[in-house]
C-alpha positions as CSV (number, residue, x, y, z in Angstrom):
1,X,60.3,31.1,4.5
2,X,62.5,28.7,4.8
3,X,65.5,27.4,6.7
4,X,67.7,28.7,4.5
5,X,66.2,32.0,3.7
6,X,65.7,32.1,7.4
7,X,69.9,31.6,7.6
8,X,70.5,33.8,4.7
9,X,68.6,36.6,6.3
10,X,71.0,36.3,9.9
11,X,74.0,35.9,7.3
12,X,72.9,39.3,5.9
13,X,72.6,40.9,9.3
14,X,75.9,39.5,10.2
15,X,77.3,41.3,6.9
16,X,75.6,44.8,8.2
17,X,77.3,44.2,11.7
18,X,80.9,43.8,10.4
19,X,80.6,46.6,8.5
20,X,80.0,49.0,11.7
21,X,82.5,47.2,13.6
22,X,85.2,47.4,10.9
23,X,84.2,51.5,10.7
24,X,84.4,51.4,14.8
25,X,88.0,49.8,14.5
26,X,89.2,52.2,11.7
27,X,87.6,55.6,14.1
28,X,89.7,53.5,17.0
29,X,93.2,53.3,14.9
30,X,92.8,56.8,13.2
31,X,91.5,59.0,15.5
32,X,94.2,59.7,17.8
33,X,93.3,62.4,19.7
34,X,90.4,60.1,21.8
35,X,90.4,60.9,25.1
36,X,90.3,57.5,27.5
37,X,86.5,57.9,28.3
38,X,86.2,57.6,24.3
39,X,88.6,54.9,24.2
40,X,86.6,52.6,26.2
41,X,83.4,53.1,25.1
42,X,84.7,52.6,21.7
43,X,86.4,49.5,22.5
44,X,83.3,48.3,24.5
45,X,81.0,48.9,21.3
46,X,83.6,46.8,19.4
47,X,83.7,43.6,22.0
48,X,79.3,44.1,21.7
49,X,79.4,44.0,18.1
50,X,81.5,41.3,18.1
51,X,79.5,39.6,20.2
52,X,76.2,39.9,17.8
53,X,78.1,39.2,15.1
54,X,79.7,36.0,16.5
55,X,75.4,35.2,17.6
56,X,74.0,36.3,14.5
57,X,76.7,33.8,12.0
58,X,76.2,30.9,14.8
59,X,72.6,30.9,14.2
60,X,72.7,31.2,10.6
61,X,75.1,28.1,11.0
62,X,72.6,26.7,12.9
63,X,69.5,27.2,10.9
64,X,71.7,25.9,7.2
65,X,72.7,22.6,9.5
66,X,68.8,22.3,9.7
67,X,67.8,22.8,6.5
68,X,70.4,20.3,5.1
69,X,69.1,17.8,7.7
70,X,65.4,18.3,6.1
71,X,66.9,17.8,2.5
72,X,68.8,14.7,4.0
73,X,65.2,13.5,5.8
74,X,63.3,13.9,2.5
C-alpha cells in the first residue's frame, strides 16, 4: 500500500463519518420533541464526530503531501 492508497483509505473513512454526522444533525433539526438530556448528548456526538472527521481528512492531507514529496524525490 501506498501513500496514497494509505490517504485514500482515511478520505473514505472521512466520507463514512460525515454521513452519520449529517444524519445526527438532521435527528437534531427534525425531532423536536428531544428532551434536554437528548439534546446534549446529541450535540456532544456531533462536536466528536466532527472532531474524527476534522483527524481523519488532516491525515489523509497529510499522507497525499507525502506521497507527492516521494514522486518529487524520485
Amino acid at each position: 500500500m501506498d501513500y496514497l492508497e494509505w490517504a485514500e483509505e482515511y478520505y473514505q473513512n472521512a466520507r463514512r463519518i460525515l454521513a452519520v454526522l449529517e444524519k445526527k444533525k438532521l435527528r437534531l433539526k427534525e425531532e423536536k420533541p428531544l428532551t434536554a438530556d437528548q439534546r446534549k448528548r446529541l450535540m456532544d456526538d456531533i462536536k466528536q464526530y466532527r472532531r474524527i472527521y476534522h483527524e481523519l481528512i488532516d491525515i489523509g492531507d497529510t499522507l497525499t503531501s507525502r506521497a507527492e514529496a516521494t514522486v518529487r524525490e524520485a
